[in-house]
N, C-alpha and C positions, 0 to 999 in steps of 0.2 A: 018921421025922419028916416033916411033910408040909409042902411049902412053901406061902408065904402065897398066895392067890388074889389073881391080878394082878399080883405081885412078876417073873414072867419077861416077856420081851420078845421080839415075835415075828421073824421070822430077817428081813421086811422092814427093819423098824427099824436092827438090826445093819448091813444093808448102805447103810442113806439115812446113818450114824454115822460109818461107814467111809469112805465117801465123802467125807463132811466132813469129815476130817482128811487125807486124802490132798490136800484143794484147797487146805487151809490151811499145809500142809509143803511145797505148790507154791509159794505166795504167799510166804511165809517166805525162799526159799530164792533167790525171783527179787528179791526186794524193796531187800537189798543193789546190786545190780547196777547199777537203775533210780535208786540213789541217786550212786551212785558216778561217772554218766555226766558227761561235761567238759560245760559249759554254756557254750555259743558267745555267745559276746555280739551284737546287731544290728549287720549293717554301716550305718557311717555313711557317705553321699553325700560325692562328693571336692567340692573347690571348683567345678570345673567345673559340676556339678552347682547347688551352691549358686546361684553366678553367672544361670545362666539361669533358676532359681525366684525371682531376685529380681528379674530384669528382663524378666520374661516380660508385663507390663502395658505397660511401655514403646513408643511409638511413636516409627518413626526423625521425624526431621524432615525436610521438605521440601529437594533440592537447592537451593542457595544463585545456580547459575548461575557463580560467582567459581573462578577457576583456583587450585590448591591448587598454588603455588608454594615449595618450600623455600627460606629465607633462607639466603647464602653465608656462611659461617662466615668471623670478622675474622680476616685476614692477620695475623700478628706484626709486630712493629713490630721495624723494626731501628732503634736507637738509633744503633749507630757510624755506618749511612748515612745517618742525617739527621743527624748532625753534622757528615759527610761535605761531606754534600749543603747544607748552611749554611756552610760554610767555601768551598764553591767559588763560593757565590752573594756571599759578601767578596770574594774575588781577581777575581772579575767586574767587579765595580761602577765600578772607576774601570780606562782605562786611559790616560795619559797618552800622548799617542804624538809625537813627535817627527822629522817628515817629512825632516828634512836626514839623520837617520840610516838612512831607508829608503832613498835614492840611493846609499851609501857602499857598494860589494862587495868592495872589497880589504882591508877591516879583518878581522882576525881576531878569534875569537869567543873572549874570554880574560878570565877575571875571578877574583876571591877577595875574599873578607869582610876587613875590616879584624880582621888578627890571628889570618888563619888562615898558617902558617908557607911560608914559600915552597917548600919540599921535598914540602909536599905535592902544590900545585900541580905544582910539575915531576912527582912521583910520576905525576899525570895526565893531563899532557902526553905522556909517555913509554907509557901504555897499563898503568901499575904495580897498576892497582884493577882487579878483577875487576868486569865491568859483572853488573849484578844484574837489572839488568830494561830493557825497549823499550817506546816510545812513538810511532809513526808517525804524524803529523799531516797526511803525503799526502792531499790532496780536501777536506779541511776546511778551511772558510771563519777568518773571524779569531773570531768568536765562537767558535764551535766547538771552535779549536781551543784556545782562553784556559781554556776550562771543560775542555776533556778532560784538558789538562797540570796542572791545579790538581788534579785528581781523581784524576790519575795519582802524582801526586808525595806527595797524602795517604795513598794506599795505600801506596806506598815506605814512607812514615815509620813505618806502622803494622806495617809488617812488617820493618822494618829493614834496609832495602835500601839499603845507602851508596853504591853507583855506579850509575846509569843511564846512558840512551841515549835521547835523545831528535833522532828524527829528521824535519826541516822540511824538507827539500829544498833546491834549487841557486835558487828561483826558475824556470827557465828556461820554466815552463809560465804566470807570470805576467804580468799586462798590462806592457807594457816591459819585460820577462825580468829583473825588480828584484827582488832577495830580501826582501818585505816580511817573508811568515812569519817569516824568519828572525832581523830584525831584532827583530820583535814577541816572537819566546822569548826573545830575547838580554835585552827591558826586563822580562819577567813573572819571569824569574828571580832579576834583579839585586831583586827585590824582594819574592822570598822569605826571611823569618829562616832557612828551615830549610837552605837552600841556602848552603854553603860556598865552594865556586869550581865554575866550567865551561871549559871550551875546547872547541874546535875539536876533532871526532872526528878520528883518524888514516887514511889514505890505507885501510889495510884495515880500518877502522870504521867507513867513511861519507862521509870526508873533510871538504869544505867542506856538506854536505848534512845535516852532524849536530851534536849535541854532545854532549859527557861531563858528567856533572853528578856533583858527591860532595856530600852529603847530611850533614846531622848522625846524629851514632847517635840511635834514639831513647829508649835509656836513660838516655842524657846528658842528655835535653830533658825527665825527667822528674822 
């Protein structure tokens, strides 16, 4: 049987065929792959970046000349010192004084509140109360030292300190060697409410150069 003329195909054609399937089984085979790959997404600009793309037009201004001083930041307010400190500017204001009592040195320095028990007094007479705290009014004037003992004895109260010491000296460094100071605590005390009684510190407290002062509690006063 004879075959049709034209019907075969010459051995170029076979290999340009061959060809083309071998590119296309390549393509095939890569084409997964090409699909499969992770897709990075664009890096975005950090702020920093942002920041200066948006004030890159920006012009500084001109120095001003003026000192770039930081403001001192408010202190806290102490409240109990300014009530402190308004309570001594009270016991300030008035002082009564009484010149026939600044000549008198042989009196003894003894006192109590109407209706404080006389046992207690002697209690501290006798040295019975543990002294709590000291006040030396050495070198201070009268003013001086009006405000320091009012400020001192407001602390006592605040801390509840029932016995103190508060020590004025003998006079002997005063003009005519007269215990003014001395006489002057004897009236600023008589005229504290919170003040109980006082005397004459003892020979190893001070002696005539001091006094014991016993204090209200100040839970009692609240």
């Amino acid at each position: 049987m004879k075959r049709a003329r034209g019907s075969a195909l010459a051995p170029a054609s076979f290999e340009a065929l061959a060809r083309a399937r071998r590119i296309l089984r390549e393509q095939a085979a890569t084409q997964p792959t090409l699909q499969q790959a992770p897709h990075k997404p664009k890096s975005q600009p950090d702020g920093a970046v942002l920041f200066r793309r948006a004030v890159a037009d920006a012009v500084p201004l001109p120095p001003s000349g003026r000192a770039d001083i930081a403001r001192p930041r408010p202190k806290p307010i102490a409240h109990q010192r300014q009530a402190d400190e308004r309570q001594v500017l009270v016991d300030a204001l008035s002082d009564p004084w009484d010149w026939e009592a600044a000549i008198s040195t042989g009196e003894e320095m003894l006192y109590s509140r109407p209706g404080v028990p006389t046992a207690a007094l002697r209690k501290l007479r006798r040295g019975g109360w543990v002294i709590r705290g000291e006040l030396d009014l050495h070198g201070h004037t009268g003013d001086e030292a009006r405000i320091a003992l009012a400020a001192f004895l407001n602390r006592c109260m605040l801390e509840d300190r029932r016995c103190v010491r508060i020590i004025h000296g003998k006079g002997h460094g005063s003009k005519n060697r007269l215990p003014v100071l001395k006489n002057k605590v004897r009236h600023w005390l008589m005229q504290r409410e919170d003040v109980l009684a006082f005397c004459q510190a003892r020979t190893v407290d001070g002696g005539a150069g001091a006094v014991i002062v016993l204090l209200k509690s100040s839970s009692s006063s609240r």
